[in-house]
ROZA-953065 format. One line per 10 residues: their letters; for each residue x, y, z of N, C-alpha, C. Coordinates in pm, whole numbers, plus 50000, padded with zeros to 5 digits. Atoms other than C-alpha are relative to their C-alpha. Layout:
N
a	X:Y:Z:X:Y:Z:X:Y:Z | ... $
END
This chain:
281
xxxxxxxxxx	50083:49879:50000:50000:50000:50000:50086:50125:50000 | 49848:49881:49986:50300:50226:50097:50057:50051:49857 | 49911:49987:50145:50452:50180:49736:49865:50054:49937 | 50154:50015:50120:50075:50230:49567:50052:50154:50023 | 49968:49893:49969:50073:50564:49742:50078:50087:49974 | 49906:49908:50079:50401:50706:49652:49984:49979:49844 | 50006:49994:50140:50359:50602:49284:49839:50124:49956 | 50122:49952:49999:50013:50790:49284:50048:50139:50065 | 49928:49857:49941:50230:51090:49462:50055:50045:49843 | 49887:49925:50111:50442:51092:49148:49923:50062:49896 $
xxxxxxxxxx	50060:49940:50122:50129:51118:48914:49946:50175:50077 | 50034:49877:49995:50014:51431:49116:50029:50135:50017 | 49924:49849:49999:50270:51639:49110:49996:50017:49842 | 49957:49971:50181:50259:51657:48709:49846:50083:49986 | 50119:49935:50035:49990:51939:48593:49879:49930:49909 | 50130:50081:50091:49679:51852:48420:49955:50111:49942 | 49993:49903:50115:49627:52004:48064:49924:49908:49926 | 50079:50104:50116:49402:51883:47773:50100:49938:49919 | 49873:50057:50035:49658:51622:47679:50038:50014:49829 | 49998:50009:50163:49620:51582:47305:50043:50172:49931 $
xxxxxxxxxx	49937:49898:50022:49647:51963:47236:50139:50086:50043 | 49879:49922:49990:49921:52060:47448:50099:49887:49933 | 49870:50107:50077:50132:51727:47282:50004:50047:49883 | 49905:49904:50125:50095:51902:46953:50018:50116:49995 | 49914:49841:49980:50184:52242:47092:50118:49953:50007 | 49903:50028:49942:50488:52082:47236:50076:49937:49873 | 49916:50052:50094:50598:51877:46945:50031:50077:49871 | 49990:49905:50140:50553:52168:46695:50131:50100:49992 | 49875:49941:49972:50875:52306:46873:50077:49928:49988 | 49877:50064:50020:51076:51997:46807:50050:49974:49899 $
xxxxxxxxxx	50012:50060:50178:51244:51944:46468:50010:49844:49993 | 49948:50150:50025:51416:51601:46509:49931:49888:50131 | 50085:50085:49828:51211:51317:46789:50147:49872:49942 | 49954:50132:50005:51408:51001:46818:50018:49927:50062 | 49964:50075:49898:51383:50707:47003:50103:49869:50014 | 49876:50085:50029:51666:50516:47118:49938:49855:50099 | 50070:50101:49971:51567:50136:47155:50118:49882:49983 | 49901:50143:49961:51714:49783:47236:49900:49900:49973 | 50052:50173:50001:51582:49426:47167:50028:49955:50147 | 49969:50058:49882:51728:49312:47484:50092:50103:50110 $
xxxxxxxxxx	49950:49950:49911:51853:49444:47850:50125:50000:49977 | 49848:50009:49969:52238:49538:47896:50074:50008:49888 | 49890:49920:50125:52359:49673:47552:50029:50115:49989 | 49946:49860:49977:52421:49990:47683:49885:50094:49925 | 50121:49958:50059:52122:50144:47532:50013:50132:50040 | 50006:49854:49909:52116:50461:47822:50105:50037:49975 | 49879:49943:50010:52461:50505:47765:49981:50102:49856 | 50012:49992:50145:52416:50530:47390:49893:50141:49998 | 50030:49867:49980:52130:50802:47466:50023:50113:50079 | 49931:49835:49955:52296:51024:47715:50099:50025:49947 $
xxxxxxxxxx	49875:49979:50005:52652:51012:47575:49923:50063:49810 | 49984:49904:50101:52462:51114:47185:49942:50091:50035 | 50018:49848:50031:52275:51405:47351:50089:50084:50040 | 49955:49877:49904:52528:51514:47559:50120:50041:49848 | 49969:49992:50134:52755:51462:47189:49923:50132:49866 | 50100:49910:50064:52475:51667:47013:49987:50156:50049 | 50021:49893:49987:52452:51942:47230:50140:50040:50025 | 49874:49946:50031:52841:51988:47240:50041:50068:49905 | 50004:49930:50148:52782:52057:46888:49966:50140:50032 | 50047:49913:50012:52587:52335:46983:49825:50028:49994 $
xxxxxxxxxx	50127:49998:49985:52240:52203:46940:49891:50013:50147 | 50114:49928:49870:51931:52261:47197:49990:49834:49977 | 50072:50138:49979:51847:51912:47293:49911:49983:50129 | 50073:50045:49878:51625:51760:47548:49984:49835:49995 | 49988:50113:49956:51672:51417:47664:49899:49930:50110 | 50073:50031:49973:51372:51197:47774:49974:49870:50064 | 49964:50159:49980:51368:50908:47963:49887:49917:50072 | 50131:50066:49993:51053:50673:47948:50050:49858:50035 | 49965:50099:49969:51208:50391:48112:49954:50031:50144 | 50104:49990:49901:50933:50380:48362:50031:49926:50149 $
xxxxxxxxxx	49927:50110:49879:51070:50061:48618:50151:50042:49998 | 49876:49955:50005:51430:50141:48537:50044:50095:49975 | 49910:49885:50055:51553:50525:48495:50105:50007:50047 | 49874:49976:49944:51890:50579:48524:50035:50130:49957 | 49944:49837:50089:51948:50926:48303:50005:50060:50122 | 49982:49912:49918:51947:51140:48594:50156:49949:50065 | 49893:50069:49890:52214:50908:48789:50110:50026:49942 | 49930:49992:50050:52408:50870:48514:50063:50158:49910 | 49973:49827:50048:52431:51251:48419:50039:50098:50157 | 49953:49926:49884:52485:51323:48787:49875:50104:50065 $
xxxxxxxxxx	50091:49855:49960:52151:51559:48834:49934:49943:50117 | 50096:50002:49872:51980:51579:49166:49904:50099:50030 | 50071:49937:49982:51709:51687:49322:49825:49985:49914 | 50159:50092:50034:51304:51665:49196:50024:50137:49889 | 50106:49871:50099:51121:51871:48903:49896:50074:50043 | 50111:49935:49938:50921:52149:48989:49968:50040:49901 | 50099:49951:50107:50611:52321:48807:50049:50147:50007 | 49953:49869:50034:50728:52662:48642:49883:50084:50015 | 50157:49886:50017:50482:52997:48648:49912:49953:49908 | 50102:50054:50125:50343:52868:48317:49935:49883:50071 $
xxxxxxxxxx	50046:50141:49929:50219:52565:48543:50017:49868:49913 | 49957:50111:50094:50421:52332:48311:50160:49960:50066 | 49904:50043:49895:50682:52093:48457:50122:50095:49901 | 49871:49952:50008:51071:52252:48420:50067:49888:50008 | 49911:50105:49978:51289:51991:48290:50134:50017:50067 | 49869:49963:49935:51658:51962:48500:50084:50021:49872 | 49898:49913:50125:51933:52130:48287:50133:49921:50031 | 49840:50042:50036:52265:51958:48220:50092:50075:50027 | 49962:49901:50043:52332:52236:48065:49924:50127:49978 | 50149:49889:50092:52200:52584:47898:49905:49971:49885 $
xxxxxxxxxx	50105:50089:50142:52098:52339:47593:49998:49876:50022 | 50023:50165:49959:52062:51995:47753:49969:49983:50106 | 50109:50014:49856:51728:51949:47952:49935:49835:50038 | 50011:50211:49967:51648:51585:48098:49867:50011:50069 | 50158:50106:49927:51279:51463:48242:50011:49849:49967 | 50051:50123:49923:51256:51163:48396:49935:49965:50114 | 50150:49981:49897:51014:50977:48605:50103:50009:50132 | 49950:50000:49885:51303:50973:48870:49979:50097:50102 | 49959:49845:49942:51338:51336:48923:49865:50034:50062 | 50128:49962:49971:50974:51305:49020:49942:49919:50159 $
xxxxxxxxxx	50017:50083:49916:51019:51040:49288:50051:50080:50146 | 50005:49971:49875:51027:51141:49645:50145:49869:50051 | 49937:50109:49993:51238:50815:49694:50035:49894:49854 | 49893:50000:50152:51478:50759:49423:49973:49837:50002 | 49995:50163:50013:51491:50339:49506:49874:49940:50023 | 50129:50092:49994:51086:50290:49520:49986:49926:49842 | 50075:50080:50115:50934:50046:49292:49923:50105:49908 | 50080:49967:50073:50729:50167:49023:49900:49864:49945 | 50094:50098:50021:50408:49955:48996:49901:50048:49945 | 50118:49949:50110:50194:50045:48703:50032:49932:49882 $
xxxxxxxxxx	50083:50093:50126:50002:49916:48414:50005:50062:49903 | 49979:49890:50126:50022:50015:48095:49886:50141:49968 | 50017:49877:49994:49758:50277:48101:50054:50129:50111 | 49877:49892:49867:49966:50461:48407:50112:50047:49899 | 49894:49936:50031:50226:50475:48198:49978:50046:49887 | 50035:49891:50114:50089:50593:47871:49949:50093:50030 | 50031:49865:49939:49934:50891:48102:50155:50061:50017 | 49941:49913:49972:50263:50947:48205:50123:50077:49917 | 49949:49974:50131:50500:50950:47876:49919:50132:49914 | 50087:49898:50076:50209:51155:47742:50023:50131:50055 $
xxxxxxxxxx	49964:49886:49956:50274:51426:48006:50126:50036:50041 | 49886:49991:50036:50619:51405:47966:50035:50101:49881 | 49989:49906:50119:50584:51558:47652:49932:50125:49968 | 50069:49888:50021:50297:51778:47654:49980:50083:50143 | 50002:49939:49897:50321:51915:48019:50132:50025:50039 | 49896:49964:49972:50684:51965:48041:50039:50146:49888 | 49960:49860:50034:50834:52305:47924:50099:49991:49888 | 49859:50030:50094:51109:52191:47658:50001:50158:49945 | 49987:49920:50035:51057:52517:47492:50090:49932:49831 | 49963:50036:50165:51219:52490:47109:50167:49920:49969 $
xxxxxxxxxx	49974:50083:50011:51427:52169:47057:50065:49953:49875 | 49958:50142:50147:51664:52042:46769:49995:49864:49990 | 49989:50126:49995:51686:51709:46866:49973:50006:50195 | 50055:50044:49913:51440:51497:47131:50073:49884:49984 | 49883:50161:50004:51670:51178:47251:49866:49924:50093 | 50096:50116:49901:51405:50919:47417:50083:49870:50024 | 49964:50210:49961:51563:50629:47615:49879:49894:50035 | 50107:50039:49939:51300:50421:47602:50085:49824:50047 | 49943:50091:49923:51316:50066:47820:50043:49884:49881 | 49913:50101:50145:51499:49720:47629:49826:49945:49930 $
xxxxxxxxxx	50096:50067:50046:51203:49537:47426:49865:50076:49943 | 50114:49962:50077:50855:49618:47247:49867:50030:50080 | 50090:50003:49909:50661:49677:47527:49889:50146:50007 | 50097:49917:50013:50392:49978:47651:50069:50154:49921 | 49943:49854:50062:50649:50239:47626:50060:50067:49879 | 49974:50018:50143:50798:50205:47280:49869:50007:49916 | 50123:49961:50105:50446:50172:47135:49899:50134:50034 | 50030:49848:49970:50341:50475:47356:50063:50113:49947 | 49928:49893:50023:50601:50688:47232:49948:49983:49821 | 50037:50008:50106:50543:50541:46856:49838:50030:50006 $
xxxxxxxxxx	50155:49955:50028:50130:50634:46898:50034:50125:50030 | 50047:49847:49919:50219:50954:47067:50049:50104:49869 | 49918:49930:50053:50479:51093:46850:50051:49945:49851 | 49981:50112:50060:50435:51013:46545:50090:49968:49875 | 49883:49956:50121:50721:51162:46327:50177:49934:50052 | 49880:50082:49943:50995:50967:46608:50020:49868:49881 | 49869:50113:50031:51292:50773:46472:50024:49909:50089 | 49984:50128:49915:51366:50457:46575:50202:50004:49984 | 49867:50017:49984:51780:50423:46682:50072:49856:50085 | 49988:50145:49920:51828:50056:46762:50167:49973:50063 $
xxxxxxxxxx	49929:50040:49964:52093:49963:46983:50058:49853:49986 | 49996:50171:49947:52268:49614:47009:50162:49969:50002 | 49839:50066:50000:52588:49403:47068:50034:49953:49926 | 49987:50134:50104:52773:49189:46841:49938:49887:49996 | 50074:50138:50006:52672:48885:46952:49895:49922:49992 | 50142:50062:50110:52414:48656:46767:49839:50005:50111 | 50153:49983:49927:52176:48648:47080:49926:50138:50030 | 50015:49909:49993:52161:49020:47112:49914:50065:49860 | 50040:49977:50126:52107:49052:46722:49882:49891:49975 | 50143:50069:50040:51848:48773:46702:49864:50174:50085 $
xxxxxxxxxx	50095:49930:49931:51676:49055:46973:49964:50129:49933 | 49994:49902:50095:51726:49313:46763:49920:50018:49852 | 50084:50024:50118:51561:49182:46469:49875:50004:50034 | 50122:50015:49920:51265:49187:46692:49919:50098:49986 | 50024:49856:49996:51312:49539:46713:49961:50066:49894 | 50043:49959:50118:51288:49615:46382:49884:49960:49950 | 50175:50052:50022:50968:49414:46299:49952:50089:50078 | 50122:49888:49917:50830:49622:46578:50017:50125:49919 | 49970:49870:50032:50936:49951:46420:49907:49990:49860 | 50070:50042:50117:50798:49784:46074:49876:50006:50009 $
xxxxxxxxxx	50116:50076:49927:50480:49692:46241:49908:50135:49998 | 50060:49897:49961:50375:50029:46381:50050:50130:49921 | 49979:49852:50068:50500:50248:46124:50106:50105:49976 | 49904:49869:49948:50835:50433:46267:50040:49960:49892 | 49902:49999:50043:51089:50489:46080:50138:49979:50060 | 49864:50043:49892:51428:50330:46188:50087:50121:49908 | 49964:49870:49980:51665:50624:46189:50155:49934:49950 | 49901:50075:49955:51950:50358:46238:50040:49929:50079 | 49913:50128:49951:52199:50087:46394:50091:50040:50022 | 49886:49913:49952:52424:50147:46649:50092:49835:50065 $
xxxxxxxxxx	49954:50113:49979:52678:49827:46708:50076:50068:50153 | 49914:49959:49825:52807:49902:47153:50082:49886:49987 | 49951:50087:49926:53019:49723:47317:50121:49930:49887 | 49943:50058:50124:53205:49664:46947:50158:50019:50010 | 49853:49957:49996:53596:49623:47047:50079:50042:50106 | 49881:49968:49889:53842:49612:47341:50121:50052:49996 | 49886:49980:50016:54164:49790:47337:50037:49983:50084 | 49918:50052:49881:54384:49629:47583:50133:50088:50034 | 49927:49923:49984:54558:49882:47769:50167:49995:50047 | 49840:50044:49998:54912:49701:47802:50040:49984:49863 $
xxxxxxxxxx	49927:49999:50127:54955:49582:47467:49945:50099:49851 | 50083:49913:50075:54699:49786:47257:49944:49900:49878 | 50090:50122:50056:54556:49461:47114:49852:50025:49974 | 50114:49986:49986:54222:49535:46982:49934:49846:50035 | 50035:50136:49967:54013:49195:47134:49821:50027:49993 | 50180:50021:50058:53626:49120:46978:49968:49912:50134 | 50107:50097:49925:53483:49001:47324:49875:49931:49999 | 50108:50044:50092:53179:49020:47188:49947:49962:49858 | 49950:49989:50106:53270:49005:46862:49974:50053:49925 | 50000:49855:50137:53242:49265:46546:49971:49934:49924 $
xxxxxxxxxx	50033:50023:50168:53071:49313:46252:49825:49980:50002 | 50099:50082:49951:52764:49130:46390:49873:50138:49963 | 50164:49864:50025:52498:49516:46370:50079:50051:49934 | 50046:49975:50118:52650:49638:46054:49969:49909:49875 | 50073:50097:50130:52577:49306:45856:49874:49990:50001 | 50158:50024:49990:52228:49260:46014:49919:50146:49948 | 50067:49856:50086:52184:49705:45909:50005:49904:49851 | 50002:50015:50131:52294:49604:45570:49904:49885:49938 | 50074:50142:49993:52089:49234:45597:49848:50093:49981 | 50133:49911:49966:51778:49494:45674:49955:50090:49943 $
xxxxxxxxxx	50055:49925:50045:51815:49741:45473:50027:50154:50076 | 49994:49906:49961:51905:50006:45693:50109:50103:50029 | 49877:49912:49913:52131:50274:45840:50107:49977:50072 | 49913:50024:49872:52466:50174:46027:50041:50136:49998 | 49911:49924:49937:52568:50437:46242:50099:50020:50069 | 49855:49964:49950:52881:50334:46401:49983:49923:50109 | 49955:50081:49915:53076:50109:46614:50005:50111:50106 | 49955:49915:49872:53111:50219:47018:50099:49862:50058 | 49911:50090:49892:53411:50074:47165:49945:49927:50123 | 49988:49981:49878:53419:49897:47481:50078:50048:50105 $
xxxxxxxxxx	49830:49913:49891:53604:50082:47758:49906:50020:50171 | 50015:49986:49867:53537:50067:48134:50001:50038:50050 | 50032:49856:49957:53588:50397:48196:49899:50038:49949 | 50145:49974:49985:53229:50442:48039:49973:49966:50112 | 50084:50002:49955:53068:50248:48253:50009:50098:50193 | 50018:49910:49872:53251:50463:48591:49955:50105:49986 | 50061:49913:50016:53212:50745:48440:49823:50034:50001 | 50137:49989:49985:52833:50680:48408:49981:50004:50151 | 50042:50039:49848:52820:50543:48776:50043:50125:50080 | 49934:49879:49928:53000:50877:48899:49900:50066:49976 $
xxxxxxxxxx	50084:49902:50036:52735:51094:48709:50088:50124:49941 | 49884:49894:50091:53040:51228:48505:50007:49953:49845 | 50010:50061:50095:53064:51246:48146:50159:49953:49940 | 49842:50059:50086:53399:51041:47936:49962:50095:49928 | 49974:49924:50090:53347:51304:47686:50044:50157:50052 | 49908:49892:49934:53421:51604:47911:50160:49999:50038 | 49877:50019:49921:53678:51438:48122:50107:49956:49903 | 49927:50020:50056:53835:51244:47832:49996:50023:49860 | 50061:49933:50163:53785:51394:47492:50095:49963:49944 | 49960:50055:50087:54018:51252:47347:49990:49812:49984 $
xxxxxxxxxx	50002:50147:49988:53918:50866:47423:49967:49934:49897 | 50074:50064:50109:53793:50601:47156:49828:50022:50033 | 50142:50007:50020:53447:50601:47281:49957:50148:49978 | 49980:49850:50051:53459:51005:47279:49974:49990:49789 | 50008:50039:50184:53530:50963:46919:49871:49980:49948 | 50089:50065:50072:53295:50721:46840:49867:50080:50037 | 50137:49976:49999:52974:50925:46973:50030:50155:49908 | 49961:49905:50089:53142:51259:46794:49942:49938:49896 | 49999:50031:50161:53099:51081:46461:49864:49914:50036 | 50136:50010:50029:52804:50956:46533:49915:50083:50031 $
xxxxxxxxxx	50040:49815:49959:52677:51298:46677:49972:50056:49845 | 49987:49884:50104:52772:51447:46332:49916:49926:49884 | 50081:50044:50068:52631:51154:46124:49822:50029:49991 | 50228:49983:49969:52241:51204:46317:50027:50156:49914 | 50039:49802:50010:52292:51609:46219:49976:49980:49844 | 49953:50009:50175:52401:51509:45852:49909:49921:49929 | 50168:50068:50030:52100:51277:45802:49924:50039:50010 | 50161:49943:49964:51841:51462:45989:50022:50155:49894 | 49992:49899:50066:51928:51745:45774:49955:49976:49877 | 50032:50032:50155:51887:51557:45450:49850:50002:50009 $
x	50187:50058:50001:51511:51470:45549:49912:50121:49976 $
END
């Protein structure tokens, strides 16, 4: 009952607006939506969407970073932000700022108790994705990053009904069980209409910091044969390196601290690829 209660806290701090009109006020300020998606848990998926907005807005762009991973958010943790979201004069939530051009909402920042459960059904959470978008303040937006959770579930087809010009940016690993999950992903994207945006191969490549041995743990190649197998977009290998994942756990970014690293790199050039595509469209 305790947990019911606080989840039912979190829906009433969010304003109440005629949903459908303020979601296409709100989206008429964004040029680029895109959601970043996984077949399966633990391919770095969150990484992959905070490290390209925080990549994106280094550029210079206005981004806002969204994170509909309803049971699991981590974007706040992993970006380091504390503290809750409050409702602005306009009586529309104020997303937390990164930066001066990189604003984050998540359901965390909304929690009273950062380590409660979240116990809701899929209409709970298509109320609350919905006012994510149309009750939050983004104000005018080059690029919307959505982490949504691994698999085909409420929130992926909430964000694909809601929004309905979002890109699909599939994540995955080399290895064949990750890419069977992946193919999953794409039927879903097929299914309901999105458009896949692109294929992003993580975890693609160890450099061993004694001998400088590159080593395929997971092994390479594996998400740009299945893009090309599909028909679609590869956007680029991401190393593995283990200073991601502290850096995430610190709430620090590898692209500040180490700008010159391989995985640095690799979200640069894929940073510049999304700009150089979404531009062509």
């Amino acid at each position: 009952m305790k947990k019911q209660e606080s989840n039912q806290g979190i829906m009433d701090k969010m304003p109440k607006s005629d949903p459908n009109a303020q979601v296409k006020e709100t989206l008429k300020h964004i040029t680029h939506k895109f959601m970043v998606m996984s077949g399966k848990g633990g391919v770095g998926k969150s990484s992959v969407s905070v490290n390209l907005a925080t990549a994106l807005a280094t550029m210079g762009h206005r981004v806002g970073l969204m994170d509909v991973d309803i049971h699991g958010p981590d974007i706040p943790r992993m970006l380091g932000l504390k503290g809750d979201l409050k409702v602005n004069a306009a009586h529309r939530i104020a997303p937390a700022q990164y930066s001066p051009i990189l604003s984050v909402v998540s359901i965390e920042s909304l929690m009273a108790d950062k380590d409660a459960a979240i116990i809701w059904r899929g209409p709970a959470k298509h109320a609350a994705i919905r006012q994510f978008v149309g009750d939050v303040d983004w104000g005018d937006l080059d690029y919307l990053i959505i982490d949504a959770p691994p698999g085909t579930g409420d929130e992926p087809l909430t964000v694909a009904q809601l929004i309905k010009d979002a890109k699909a940016v599939i994540v995955t690993t080399p290895q064949e069980v990750a890419l069977a999950d992946v193919r999953k992903s794409i039927r879903f994207c097929r299914q309901v209409n999105m458009d896949i945006f692109g294929l992003v191969e993580n975890m693609s490549g160890y450099t061993c910091p004694s001998c400088g041995q590159v080593l395929d743990i997971f092994g390479m190649g594996g998400g740009e044969r299945t893009a090309q197998e599909q028909g679609i977009p590869f956007l680029g290998r991401i190393p593995l390196d283990p200073a991601l994942v502290a850096f995430g756990d610190s709430g620090r970014s590898i692209q500040v601290e180490v700008p010159s690293s391989p995985v640095t790199r690799a979200f640069q050039s894929m940073a510049k690829q999304v700009v150089t595509q979404s531009n062509r469209m």
